[in-house]
N, C-alpha and C positions, 0 to 999 in steps of 0.2 A: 397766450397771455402769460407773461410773467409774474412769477406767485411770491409773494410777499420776503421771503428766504434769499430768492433769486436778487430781487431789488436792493434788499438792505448789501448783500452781497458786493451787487455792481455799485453803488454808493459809497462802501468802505475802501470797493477799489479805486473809486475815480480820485477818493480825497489823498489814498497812500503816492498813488502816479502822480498826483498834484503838488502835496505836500514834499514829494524828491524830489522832483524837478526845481520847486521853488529851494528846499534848502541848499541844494547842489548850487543851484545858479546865484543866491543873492545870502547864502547863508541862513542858519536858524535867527538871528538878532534882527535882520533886515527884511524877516518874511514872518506875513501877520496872517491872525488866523482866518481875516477876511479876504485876503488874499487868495489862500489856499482851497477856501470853498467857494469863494466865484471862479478859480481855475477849474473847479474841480465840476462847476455848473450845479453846485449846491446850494442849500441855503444856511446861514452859519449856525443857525438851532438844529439844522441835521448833521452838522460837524459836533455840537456836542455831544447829540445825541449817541454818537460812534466813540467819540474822544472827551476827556474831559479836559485836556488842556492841550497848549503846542508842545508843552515837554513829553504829554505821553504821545501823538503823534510823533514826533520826534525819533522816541526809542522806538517804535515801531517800525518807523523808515528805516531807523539804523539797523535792525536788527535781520531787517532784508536784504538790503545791501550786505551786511556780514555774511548773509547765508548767502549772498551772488557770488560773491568774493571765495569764501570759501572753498563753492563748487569750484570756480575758475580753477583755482588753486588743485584741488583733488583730481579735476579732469587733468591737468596738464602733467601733476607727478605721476598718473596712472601709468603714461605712456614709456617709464623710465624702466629697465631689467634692477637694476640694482639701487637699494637703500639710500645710497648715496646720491646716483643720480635723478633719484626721487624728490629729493630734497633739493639738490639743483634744480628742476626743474619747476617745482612751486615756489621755487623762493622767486625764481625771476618772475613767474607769472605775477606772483603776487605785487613785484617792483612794480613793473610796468602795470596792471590795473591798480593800483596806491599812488602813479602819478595820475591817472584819469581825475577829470573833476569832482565827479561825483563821487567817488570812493574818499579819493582827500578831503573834500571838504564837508563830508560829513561825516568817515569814519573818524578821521584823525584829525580834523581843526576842530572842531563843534562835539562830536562823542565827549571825549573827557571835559569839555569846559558845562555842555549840557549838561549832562547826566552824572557829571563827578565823579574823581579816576576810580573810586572801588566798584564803583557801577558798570561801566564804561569795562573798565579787567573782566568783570566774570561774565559779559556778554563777550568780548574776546577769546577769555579761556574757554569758554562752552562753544566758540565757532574753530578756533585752530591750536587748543592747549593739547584736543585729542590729536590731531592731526599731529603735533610736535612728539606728541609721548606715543604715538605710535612709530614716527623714524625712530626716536632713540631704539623703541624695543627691536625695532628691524635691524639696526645698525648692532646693539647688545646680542643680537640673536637671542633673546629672552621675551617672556611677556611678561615678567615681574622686575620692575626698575628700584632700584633703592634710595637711597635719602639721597646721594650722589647726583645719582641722575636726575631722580625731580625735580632737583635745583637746576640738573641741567636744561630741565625741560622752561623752567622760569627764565632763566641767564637766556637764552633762544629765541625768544618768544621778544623779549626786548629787545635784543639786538633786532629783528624781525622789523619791529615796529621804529626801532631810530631807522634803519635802513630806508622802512620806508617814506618817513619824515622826509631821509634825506633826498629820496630820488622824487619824492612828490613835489621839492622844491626847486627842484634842478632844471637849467636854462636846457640838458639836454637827456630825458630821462633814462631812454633806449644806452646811453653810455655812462649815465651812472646807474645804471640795472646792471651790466656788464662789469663794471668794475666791484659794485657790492656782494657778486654772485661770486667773483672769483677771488672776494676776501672770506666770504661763508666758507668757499671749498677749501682753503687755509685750515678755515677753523674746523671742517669735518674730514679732514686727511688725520689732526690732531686724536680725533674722537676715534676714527679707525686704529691707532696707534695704542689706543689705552684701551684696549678691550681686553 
């Protein structure tokens, strides 16, 4: 028998798996909270019970997906020998999962319009600003960056994020991942050079 902990548990799961599915598929604007707890085979008093609104489900979703995203991202640089091609190698991971649906349209269409950009950034910086300021220090050969750099680490993180705007919108993503990966390498031949 399932103990009380266990329950609320599987509940909070079924409405998160609900809640992504629906904003991924129909958007947050077009997906209602009753929606999401009959998908979820709740009842909407145990959706508040968990949530007190669809914005906080919302950033809960999003903030899972960031951490899916993320991993994606860390497993694929892991496999790279050098700083650089570490960096090549998450940045296209992370193209190619930023045109999937559900990354796009709840990372990047819905995150900043829900939650509002200074919200939306520091749930960002907290999933890939470390991830960013640690290539720089690999690529610095340093663990202590300077005012220089953290801006670089800001400047990075944006271009990141239009890149992935652009391949998320794109008629053919796999070759705008390609092409955006080898305008990064551009810009980190650059960063190799000012060291």
């Amino acid at each position: 028998m399932a103990t009380q902990d266990e329950r609320r548990a599987a509940t909070i799961a079924a409405i998160r798996a609900s809640a992504r599915k629906l904003f991924a598929t129909s958007g947050f604007e077009n997906t209602s909270i009753d929606e999401i707890a009959e998908h979820a085979g709740v009842t909407k008093g145990a959706f508040y019970h968990h949530f007190d609104s669809k914005e906080r489900i919302f950033e809960d979703v999003l903030e899972m997906v960031q951490s899916e995203l993320s991993g994606r991202v860390t497993e694929a640089a892991s496999k790279a020998v050098t700083p650089v091609t570490a960096i090549e190698l998450g940045m296209r991971q992370f193209l190619m999962d930023s045109a999937k649906r559900d990354f796009r349209q709840i990372i990047f269409i819905d995150g900043p319009a829900v939650l509002g950009w200074k919200r939306w950034r520091e749930i960002d910086l907290q999933h890939f600003g470390g991830m960013v300021r640690q290539s720089i220090q690999a690529l610095r050969g340093s663990s202590e960056l300077d005012g220089r750099d953290e801006a670089l680490v800001h400047l990075l993180l944006g271009a990141f994020t239009e890149a992935a705007l652009i391949c998320g919108s794109a008629k053919n993503p796999a070759a705008s991942a390609r092409d955006l990966v080898e305008g990064v390498q551009v810009l980190l031949r650059g960063l190799q050079t000012s060291t």
